[in-house]
C-alpha positions in Angstrom: -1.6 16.9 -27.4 -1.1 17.0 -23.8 1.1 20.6 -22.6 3.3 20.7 -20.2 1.6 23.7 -18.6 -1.2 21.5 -18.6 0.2 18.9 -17.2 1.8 20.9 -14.7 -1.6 22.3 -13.5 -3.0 18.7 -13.3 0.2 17.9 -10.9 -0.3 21.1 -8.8 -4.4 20.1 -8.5 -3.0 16.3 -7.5 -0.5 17.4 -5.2 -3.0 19.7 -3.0 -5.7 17.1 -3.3 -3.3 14.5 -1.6 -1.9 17.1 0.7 -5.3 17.4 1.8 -6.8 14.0 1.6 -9.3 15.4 -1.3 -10.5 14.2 -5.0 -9.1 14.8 -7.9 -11.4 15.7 -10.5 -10.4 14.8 -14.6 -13.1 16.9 -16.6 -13.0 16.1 -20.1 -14.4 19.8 -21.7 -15.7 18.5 -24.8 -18.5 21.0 -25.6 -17.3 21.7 -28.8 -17.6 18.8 -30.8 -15.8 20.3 -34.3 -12.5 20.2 -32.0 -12.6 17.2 -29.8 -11.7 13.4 -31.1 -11.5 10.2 -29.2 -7.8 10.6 -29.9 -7.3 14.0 -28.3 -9.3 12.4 -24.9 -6.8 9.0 -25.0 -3.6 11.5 -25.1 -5.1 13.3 -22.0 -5.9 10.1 -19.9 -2.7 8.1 -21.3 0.0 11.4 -20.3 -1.8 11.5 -16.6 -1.7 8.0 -16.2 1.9 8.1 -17.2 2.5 10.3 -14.6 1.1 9.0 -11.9 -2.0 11.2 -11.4 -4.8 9.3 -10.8 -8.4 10.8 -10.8 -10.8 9.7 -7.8 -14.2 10.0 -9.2 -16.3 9.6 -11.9 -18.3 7.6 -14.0 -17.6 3.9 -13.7 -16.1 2.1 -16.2 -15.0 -1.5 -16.4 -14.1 -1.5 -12.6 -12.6 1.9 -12.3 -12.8 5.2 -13.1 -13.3 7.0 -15.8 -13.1 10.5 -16.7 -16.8 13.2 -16.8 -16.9 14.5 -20.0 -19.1 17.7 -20.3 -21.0 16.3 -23.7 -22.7 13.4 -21.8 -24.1 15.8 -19.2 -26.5 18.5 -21.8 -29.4 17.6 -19.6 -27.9 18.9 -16.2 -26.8 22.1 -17.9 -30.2 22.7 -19.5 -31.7 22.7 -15.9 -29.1 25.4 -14.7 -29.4 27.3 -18.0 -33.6 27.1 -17.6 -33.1 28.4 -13.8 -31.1 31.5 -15.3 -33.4 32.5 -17.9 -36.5 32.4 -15.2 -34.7 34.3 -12.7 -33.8 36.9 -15.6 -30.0 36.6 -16.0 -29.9 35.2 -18.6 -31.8 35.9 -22.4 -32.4 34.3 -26.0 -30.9 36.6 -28.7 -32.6 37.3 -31.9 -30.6 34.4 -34.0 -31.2 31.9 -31.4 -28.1 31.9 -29.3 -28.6 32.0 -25.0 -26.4 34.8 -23.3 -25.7 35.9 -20.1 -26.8 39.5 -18.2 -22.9 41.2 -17.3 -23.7 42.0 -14.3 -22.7 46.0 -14.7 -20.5 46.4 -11.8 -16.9 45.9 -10.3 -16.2 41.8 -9.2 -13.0 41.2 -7.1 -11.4 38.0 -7.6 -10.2 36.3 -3.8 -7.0 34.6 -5.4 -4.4 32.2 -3.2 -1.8 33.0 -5.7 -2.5 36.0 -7.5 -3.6 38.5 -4.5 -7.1 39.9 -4.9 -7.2 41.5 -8.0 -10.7 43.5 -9.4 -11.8 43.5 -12.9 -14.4 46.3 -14.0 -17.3 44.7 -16.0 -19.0 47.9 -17.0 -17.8 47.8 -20.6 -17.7 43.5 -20.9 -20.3 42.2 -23.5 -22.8 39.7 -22.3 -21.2 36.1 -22.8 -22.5 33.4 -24.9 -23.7 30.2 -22.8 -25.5 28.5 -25.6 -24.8 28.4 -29.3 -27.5 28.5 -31.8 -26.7 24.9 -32.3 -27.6 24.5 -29.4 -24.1 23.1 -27.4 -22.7 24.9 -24.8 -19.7 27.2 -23.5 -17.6 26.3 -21.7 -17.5 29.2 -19.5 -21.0 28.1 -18.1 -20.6 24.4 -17.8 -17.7 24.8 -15.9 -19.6 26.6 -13.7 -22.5 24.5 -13.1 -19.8 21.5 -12.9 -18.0 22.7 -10.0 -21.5 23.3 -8.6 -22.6 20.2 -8.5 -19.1 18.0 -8.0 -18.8 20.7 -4.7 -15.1 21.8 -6.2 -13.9 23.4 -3.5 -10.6 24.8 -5.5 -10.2 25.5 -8.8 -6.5 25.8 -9.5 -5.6 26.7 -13.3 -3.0 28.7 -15.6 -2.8 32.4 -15.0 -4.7 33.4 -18.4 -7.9 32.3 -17.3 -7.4 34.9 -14.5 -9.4 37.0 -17.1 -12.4 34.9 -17.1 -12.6 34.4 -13.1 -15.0 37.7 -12.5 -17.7 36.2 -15.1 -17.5 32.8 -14.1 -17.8 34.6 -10.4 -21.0 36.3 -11.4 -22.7 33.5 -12.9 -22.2 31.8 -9.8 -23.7 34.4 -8.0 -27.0 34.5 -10.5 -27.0 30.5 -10.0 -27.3 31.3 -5.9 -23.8 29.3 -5.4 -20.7 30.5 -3.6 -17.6 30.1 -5.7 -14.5 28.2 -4.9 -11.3 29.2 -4.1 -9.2 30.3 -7.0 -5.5 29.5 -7.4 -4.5 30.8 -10.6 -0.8 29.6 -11.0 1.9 31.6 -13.4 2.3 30.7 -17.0 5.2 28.6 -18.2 7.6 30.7 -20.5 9.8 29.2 -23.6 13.6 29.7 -23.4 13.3 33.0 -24.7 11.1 34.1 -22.3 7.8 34.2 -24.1 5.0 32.1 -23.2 5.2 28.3 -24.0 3.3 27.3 -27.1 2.0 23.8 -28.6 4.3 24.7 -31.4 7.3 25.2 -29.4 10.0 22.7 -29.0 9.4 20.5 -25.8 6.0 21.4 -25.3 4.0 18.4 -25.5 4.2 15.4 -22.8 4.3 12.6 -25.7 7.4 14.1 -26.9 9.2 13.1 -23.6 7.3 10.0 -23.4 8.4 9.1 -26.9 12.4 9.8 -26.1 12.2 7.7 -22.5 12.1 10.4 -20.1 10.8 9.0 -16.8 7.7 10.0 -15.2 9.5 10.8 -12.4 11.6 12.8 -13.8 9.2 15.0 -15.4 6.9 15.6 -12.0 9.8 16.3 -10.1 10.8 19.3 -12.7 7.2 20.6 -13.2 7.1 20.9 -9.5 10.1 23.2 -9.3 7.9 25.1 -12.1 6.7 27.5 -9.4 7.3 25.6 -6.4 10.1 24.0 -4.6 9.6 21.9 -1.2 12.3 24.0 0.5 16.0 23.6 1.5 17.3 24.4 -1.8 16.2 20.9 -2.4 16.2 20.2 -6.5 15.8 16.4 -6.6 12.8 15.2 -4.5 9.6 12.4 -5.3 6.1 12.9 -5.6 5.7 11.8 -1.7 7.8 14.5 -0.4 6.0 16.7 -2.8 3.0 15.7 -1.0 3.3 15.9 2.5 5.2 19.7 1.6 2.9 21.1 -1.2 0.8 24.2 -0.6 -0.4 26.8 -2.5 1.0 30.2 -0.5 4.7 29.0 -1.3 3.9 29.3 -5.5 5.5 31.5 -6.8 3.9 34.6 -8.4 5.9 35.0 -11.2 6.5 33.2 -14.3 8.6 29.9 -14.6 11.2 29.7 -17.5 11.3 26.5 -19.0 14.7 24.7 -19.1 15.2 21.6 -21.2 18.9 21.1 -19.9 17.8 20.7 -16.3 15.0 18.3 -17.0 17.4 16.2 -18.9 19.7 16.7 -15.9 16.6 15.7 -13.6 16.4 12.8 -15.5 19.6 11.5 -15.3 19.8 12.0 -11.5 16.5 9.9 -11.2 17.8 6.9 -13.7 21.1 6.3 -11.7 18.7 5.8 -8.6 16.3 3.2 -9.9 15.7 0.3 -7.9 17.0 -2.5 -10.3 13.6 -3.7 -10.4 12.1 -0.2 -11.4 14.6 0.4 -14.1 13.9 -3.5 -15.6 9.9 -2.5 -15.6 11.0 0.7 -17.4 13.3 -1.1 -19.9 11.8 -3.8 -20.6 8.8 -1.8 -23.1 11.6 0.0 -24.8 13.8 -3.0 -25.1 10.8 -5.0 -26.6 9.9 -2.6 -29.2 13.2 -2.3 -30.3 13.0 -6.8 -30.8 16.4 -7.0 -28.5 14.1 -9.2 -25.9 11.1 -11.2 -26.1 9.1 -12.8 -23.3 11.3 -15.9 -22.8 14.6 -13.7 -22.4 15.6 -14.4 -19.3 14.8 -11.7 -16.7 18.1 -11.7 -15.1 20.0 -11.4 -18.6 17.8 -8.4 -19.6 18.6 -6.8 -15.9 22.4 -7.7 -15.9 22.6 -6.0 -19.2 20.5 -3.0 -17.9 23.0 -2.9 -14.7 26.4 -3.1 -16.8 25.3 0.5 -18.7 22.8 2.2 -16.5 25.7 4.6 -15.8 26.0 5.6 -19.4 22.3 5.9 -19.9 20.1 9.4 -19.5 16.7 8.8 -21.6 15.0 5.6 -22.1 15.8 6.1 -26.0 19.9 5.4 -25.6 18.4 1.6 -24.0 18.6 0.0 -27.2 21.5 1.3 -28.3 23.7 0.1 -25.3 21.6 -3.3 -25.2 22.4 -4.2 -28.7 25.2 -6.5 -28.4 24.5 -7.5 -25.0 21.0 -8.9 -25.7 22.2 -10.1 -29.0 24.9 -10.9 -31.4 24.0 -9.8 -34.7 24.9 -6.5 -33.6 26.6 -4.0 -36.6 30.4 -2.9 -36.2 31.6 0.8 -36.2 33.2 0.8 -39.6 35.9 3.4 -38.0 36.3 1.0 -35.3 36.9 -2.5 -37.0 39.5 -0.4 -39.1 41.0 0.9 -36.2 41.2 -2.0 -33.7 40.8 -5.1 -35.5 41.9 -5.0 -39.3 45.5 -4.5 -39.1 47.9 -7.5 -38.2 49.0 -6.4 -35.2 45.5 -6.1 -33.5 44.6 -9.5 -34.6 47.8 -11.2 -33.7 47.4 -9.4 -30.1 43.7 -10.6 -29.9 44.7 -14.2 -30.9 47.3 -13.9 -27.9 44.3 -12.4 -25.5 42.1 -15.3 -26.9 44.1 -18.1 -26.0 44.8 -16.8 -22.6 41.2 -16.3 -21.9 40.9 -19.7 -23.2 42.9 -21.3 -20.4 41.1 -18.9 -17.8 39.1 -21.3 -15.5 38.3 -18.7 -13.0 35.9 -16.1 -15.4 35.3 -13.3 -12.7 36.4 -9.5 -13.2 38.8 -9.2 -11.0 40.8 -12.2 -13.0 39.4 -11.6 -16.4 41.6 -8.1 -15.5 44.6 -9.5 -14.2 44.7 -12.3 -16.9 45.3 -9.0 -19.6 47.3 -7.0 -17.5 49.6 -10.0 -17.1 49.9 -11.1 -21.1 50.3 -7.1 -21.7 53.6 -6.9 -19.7 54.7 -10.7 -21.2 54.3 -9.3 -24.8 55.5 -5.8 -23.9 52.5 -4.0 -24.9 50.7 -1.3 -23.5 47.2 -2.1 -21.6 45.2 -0.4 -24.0 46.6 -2.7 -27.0 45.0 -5.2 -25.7 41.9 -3.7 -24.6 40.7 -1.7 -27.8 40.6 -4.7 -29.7 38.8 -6.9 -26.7 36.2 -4.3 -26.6 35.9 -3.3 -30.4 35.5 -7.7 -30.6 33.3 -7.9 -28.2 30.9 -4.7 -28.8 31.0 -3.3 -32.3 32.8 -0.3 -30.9 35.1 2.1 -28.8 33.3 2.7 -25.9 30.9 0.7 -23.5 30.8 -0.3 -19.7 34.0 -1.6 -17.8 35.3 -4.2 -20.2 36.0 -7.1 -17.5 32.5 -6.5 -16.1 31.2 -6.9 -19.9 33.3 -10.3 -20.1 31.9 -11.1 -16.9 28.6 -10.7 -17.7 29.2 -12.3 -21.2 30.5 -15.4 -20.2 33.6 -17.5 -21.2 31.6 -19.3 -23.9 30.2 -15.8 -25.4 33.3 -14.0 -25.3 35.6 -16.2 -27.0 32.8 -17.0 -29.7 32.9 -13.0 -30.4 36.6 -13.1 -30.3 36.6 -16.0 -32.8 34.1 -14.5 -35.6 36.6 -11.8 -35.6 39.8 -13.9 -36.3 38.0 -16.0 -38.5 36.9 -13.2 -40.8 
């Protein structure tokens, strides 16, 4: 699974490459073979893609990029690892396995975020780079990766903080300055611990799964740490650009809050371009077999426009499409018994279909006045009317604004749904 930390520190590494018109590197670290699967590398490309966050570089495949992976590169990292063992910093252990010489001293780490912080190596053992099987740490290919893609900065979770002095010193054995460190602060769980895979929200696919936008969820892992300024809370990825630096993150630990991203989200789906809210639809309405490729594109959006207001993750779509893409949909057992299988209802909606009948002009404004008008001639209240019309019409109680749904229905539709009900 992707994290969201993870993710977050992929956005943070996009947003200061673009700030800075840099590269964004994707390194697959796939040393250890027991614990990496095709699978595992497809969630990681898929959730940036999602996102937005595009990688610049790499090998070429099928016209763009694709992602380094560390397994395909053994023979640039037995170079490195020869140079160490020549120069002494490095030695072959009785059962086989290639360490590294801890350097015996103090290392200061020269952090954006984190200050300047010195770890004592004195008492650290000498770290594996090779297994007796002869794949390597991580640790070290890291290392000689950002030596030879000239990282300039390295910006990751605050746990590897810990590792930054040995990584430091190898680059110091390997004759290579380091690059600047930005080690950002951990994401914390509602309770205030840190985030785990197991906790609830933590992976990406989960909010890719329930229809959150992309958006939505880069705008929130932004304010995980950072904010563009003037109390500003809902913002896109270009402002986030041109604003994002490193000296405004904050140092301590962001608490994550499920009821704000939802919040997030909903402020972002109410202020889709119609054409960005059909290309996020349509997927979800396809899956769910409400539209296929010859439904009409202006149905699917007028449907989409009629209950974006009632909307707040991709998920609902379906639900609120149902009967407006098709009109098999099920009835709300409480509902029909409610509004539609006593006398009285059906007499009413008889009345309301013949009048709608005669309606030449089939427009909101005089699909409203039409039942406003027959409520006051039978001596009803509005709602008698209108409970049944909607129940008729929609399954259930509650929906868009009814003479917008009739609208957007037409008269033929509308009196059809009106007529299944009285013929029942």
């Amino acid at each position: 699974m992707l994290h969201i930390g993870g993710a977050r520190t992929a956005l943070f590494n996009w947003l200061f490459a673009r700030h800075h018109r840099g590269k964004f590197i994707l390194r697959i670290e796939d040393t250890d073979a027991a614990r990496n699967t095709q699978e595992a590398t497809d969630i990681i490309t898929r959730g940036l893609s999602w996102l937005g966050l595009h990688w610049d570089e790499g090998p070429e495949v099928g016209g763009s990029y694709g992602p380094y992976y560390q397994s395909q590169r053994s023979g640039i990292y037995e170079a490195y690892l020869t140079k160490l063992l020549q120069n002494g910093s490095a030695y072959h252990d009785q059962d086989g396995t290639v360490r590294f010489r801890i350097p015996r001293e103090s290392i200061t780490v020269y952090d954006i975020i984190c200050g300047h912080p010195t770890f004592d190596l004195k008492e650290e053992p000498d770290i594996t780079l090779r297994r007796k099987d002869g794949s390597f740490i991580f640790h070290f290919v890291n290392v000689v990766d950002d030596i030879e893609m000239k990282i300039t900065h390295v910006i990751r979770g605050e746990d590897h903080l810990s590792n930054t002095p040995k990584h430091i010193a190898l680059y110091r054995a390997l004759g290579a300055t380091p690059p600047a460190y930005a080690h950002i602060p951990l994401i914390l769980n509602p309770t205030g611990s840190k985030m785990s895979k197991r906790d609830q929200g933590a992976s990406l696919a989960d909010y890719m799964a329930q229809g959150y936008l992309p958006e939505a969820i880069t705008n929130y892992l932004c304010l995980l740490g950072w904010s563009p300024g003037e109390n500003r809370e809902i913002f896109d990825l270009d402002l986030a650009v041109e604003r994002f630096d490193l000296q405004h993150v904050n140092h301590s630990n962001a608490r994550f809050d499920i009821d704000k991203l939802y919040w997030i989200n909903g402020e972002k789906m109410r202020a889709l371009t119609p054409e960005r809210l059909l290309r996020f639809a349509l997927p979800i309405l396809q899956d769910a077999g409400l539209v296929s490729e010859n439904t009409p594109r202006e149905r699917v959006l007028g449907a989409l426009q009629l209950v974006r207001e009632k909307i707040k993750l991709g998920r609902d779509l379906p639900s609120w499409c149902s009967y407006l893409l098709k009109d098999d949909f099920a009835f709300d057992p409480e509902a029909r018994a409610k509004h539609l299988d006593n006398p009285e209802s059906r007499k009413l909606l008889a009345s309301l279909h013949e009048s709608y009948s005669k309606l030449d002009d089939w427009n909101a404004s005089a699909l409203e006045q039409t039942l406003k008008t027959l409520a006051e001639q039978l001596g009803v209240k509005v709602g008698a009317l209108v409970h049944p019309c909607r129940v008729a019409l929609t399954g259930r109680t509650i929906g868009p604004s009814l003479y917008h749904l009739l609208e957007y229905l037409g008269k033929e539709e509308s009196l059809r749904r009106f007529k299944r009900v009285l013929d029942d």
